[in-house]
MARMARDREN-412640 format. One record per residue (C-alpha): y, x, z. Coordinates in Angstrom, 3 decimals, decimal comma, always signed. Layout:
! residues N
REC         yy         xx         zz
REC          Y          X          Z
...
//
This chain:
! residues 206
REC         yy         xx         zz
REC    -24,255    -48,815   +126,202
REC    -22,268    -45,779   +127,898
REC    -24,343    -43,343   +126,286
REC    -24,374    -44,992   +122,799
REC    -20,615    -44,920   +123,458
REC    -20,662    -41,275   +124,372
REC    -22,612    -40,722   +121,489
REC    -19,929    -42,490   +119,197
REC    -17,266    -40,280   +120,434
REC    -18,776    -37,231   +119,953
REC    -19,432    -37,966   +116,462
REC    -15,949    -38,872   +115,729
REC    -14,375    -35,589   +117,209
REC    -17,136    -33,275   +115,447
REC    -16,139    -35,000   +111,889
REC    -12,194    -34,926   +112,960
REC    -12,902    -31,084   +113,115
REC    -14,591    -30,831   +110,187
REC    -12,386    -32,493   +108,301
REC     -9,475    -30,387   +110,296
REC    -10,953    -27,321   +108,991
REC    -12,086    -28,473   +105,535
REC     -8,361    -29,220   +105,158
REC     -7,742    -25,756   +105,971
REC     -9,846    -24,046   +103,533
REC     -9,067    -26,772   +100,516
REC     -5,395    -25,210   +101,372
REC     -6,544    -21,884   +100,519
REC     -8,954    -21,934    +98,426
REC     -8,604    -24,750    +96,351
REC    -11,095    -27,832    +95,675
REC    -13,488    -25,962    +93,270
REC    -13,768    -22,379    +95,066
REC    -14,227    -23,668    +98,664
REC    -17,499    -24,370    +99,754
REC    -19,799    -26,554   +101,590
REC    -21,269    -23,205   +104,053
REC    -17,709    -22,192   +103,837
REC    -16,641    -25,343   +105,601
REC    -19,800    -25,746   +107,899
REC    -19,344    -22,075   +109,123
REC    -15,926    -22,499   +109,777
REC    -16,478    -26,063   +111,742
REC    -19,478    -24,266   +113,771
REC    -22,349    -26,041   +111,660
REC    -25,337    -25,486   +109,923
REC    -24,871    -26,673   +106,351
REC    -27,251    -28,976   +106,669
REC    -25,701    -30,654   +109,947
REC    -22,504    -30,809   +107,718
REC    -24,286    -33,073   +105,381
REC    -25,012    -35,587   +108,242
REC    -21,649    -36,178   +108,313
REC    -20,003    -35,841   +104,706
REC    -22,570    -36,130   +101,802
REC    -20,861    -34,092    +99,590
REC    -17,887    -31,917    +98,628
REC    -16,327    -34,653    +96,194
REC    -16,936    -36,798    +99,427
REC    -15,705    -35,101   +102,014
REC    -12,658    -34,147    +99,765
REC    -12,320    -37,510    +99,125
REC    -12,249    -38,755   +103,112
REC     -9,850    -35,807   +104,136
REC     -7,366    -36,974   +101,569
REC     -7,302    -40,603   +101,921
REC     -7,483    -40,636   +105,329
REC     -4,524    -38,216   +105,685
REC     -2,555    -40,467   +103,597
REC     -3,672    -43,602   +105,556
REC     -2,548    -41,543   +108,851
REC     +1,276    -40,993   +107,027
REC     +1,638    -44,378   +106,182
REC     +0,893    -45,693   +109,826
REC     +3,068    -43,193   +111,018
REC     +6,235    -44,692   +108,964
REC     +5,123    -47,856   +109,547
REC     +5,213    -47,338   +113,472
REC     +8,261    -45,671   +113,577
REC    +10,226    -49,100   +111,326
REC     +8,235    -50,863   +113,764
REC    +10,963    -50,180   +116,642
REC    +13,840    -49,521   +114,618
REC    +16,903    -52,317   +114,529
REC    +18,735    -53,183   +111,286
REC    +18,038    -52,396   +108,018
REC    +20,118    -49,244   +107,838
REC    +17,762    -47,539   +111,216
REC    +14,684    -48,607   +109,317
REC    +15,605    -46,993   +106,447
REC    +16,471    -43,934   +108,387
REC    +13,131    -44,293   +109,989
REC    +11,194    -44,497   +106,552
REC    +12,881    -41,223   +105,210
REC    +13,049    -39,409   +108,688
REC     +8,669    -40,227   +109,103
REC     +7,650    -39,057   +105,429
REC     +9,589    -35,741   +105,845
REC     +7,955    -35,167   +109,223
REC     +4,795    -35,812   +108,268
REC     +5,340    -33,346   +105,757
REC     +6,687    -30,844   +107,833
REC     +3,582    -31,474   +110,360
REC     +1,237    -31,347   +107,307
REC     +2,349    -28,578   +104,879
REC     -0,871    -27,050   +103,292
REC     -2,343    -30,957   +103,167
REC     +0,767    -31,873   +100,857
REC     +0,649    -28,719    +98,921
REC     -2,724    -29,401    +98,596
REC     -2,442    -32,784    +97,160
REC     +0,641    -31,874    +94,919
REC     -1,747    -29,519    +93,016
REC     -3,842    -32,791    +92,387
REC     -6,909    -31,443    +92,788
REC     -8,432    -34,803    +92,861
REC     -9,028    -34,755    +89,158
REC    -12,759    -34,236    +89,287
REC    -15,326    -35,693    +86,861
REC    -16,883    -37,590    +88,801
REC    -17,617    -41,826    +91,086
REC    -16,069    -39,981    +94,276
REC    -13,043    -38,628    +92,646
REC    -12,853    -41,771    +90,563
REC    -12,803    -44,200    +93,527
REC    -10,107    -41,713    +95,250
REC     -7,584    -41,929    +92,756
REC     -7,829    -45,664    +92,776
REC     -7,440    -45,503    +96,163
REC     -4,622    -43,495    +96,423
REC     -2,962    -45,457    +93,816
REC     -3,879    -48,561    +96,112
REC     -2,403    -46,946    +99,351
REC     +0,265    -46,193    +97,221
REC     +0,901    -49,829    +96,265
REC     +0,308    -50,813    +99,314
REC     +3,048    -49,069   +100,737
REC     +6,050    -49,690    +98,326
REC     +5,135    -53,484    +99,212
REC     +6,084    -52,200   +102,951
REC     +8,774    -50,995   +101,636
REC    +10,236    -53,531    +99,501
REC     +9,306    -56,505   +102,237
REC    +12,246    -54,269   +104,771
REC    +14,367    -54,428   +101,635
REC    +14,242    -58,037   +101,130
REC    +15,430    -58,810   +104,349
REC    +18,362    -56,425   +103,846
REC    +19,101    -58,231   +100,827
REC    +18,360    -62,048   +102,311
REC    +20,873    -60,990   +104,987
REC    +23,208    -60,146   +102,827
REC    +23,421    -56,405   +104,325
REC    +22,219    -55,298   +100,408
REC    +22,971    -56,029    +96,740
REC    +20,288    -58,343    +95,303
REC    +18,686    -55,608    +92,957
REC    +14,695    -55,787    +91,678
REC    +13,360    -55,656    +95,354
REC    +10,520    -53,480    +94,499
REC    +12,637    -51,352    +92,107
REC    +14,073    -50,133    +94,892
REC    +11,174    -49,433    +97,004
REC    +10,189    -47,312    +94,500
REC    +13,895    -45,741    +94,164
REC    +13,835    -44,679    +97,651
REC    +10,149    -43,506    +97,788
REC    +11,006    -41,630    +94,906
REC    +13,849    -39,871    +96,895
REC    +11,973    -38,827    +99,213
REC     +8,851    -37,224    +97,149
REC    +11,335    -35,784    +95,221
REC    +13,373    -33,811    +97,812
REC     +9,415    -33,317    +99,677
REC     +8,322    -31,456    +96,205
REC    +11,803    -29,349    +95,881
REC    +11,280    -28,340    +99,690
REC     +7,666    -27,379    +99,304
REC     +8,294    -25,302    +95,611
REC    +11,545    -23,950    +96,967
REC    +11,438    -22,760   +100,380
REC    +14,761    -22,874   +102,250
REC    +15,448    -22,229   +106,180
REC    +16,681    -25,719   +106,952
REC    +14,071    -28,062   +107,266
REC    +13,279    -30,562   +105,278
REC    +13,694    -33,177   +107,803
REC    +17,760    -31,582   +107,633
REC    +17,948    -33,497   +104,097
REC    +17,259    -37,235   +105,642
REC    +20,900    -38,087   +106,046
REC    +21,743    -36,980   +102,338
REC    +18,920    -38,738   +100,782
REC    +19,924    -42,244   +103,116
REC    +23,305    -41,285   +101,705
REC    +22,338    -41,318    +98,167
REC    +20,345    -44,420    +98,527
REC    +22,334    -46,621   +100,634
REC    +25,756    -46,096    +98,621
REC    +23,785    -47,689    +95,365
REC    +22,436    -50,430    +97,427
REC    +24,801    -51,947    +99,908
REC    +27,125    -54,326    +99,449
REC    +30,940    -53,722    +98,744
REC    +32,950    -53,893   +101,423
REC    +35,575    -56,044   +101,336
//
C-alpha cells in the first residue's frame, strides 16, 4: 500500500513538472512550433517517457490549460470562502483573478492568443470545456450576487447579467494590463474596478 502510494506521488510531481515546463515553452513558442522532445528535454525525459504521461501535444495542451483554469477558479472561490458581506466578497473575486494573473503571466498571455483553435477531438472537447468552467463560474458568481440582492444590500438587476458585468471588468482591465504594460500592478486597479461595479449595483442610499 505505502509503496503503491509512493508510487502515486511520484507520478503526480513528474507530470506537475511537465506540465510546469510545457507551460513554459507554449509561452514562447507558441502551440504549433513547440514540440513534444522540446518539452521532454526540458522536463528531463525521454520522449517516449513523456508519452506515458500525456498522449499527445493537443493533449497535453489541452490538460495544462484546463487545469490552470480549474486551479484560478478554486483560488477565487477560496478566498469568497472567508470573506464577510457582499461588498468583501466582491473585493475578494476581483482581488483573486488579478493575482492569479499576476502569478501566471505567460499562462494568460498564452491563452489570450487562443491557441486552442486546433482542428481537432482534443481541442474540440477543450473549448467546450473551457466554455463549461466558464459557466460554471459566472453561476458562482451570480449565486454571491443573489444574496446581495435578497438582502437588500443590491438593486434587483438580471442576477447573472451581472455576474457577467463584473467578470467582464475584470478580463477587461486583465487584457489592457497584459497588452499595455504599466509599473503599477494590476492587482493596483481592484479598488477602481469594485468602484465601477458597485456604484451601478447598490442600492440608493437614502
Amino acid at each position: 500500500m505505502e509503496k503503491s502510494a509512493r508510487k502515486e506521488r511520484e507520478f503526480k510531481t513528474r507530470r506537475a513538472d511537465i506540465l510546469e515546463q510545457a507551460e513554459k515553452i507554449f509561452a514562447v513558442k507558441g502551440f504549433y512550433s513547440a514540440t513534444m522532445a522540446e518539452i521532454a528535454n526540458a522536463s528531463g525525459f525521454s520522449i517516449g517517457s513523456l508519452y506515458q504521461y500525456f498522449e499527445s501535444k493537443d493533449n497535453l495542451y489541452s490538460k495544462m490549460i484546463s487545469e490552470k483554469l480549474d486551479l484560478m477558479h478554486e483560488q477565487v472561490r477560496e478566498k469568497v470562502k472567508v470573506a464577510s458581506g457582499i461588498a468583501e466578497k466582491m473585493e475578494m473575486i476581483v482581488a483573486a483573478h488579478f493575482q492569479f494573473v499576476e502569478n501566471n503571466e505567460d499562462f494568460c498571455r498564452l491563452f489570450l492568443r487562443g491557441e486552442n483553435a486546433a482542428p481537432s477531438e482534443v481541442m474540440t472537447s477543450l473549448r467546450q470545456k473551457i466554455m463549461d468552467g466558464y459557466s460554471q463560474h459566472l453561476t458562482f458568481v451570480e449565486n454571491e450576487l443573489k444574496e446581495g440582492i435578497k438582502r437588500g444590500i443590491l438593486r434587483p438587476f438580471p442576477s447573472r447579467d451581472m455576474a457577467a458585468v463584473l467578470l467582464g471588468l475584470i478580463r477587461s482591465a486583465a487584457v489592457d494590463w497584459m497588452l499595455f504594460p504599466k509599473k503599477a500592478s494590476l492587482l493596483s486597479r481592484k479598488d477602481f474596478i469594485l468602484s465601477v461595479f458597485l456604484r451601478g449595483v447598490q442600492q440608493n442610499e437614502t
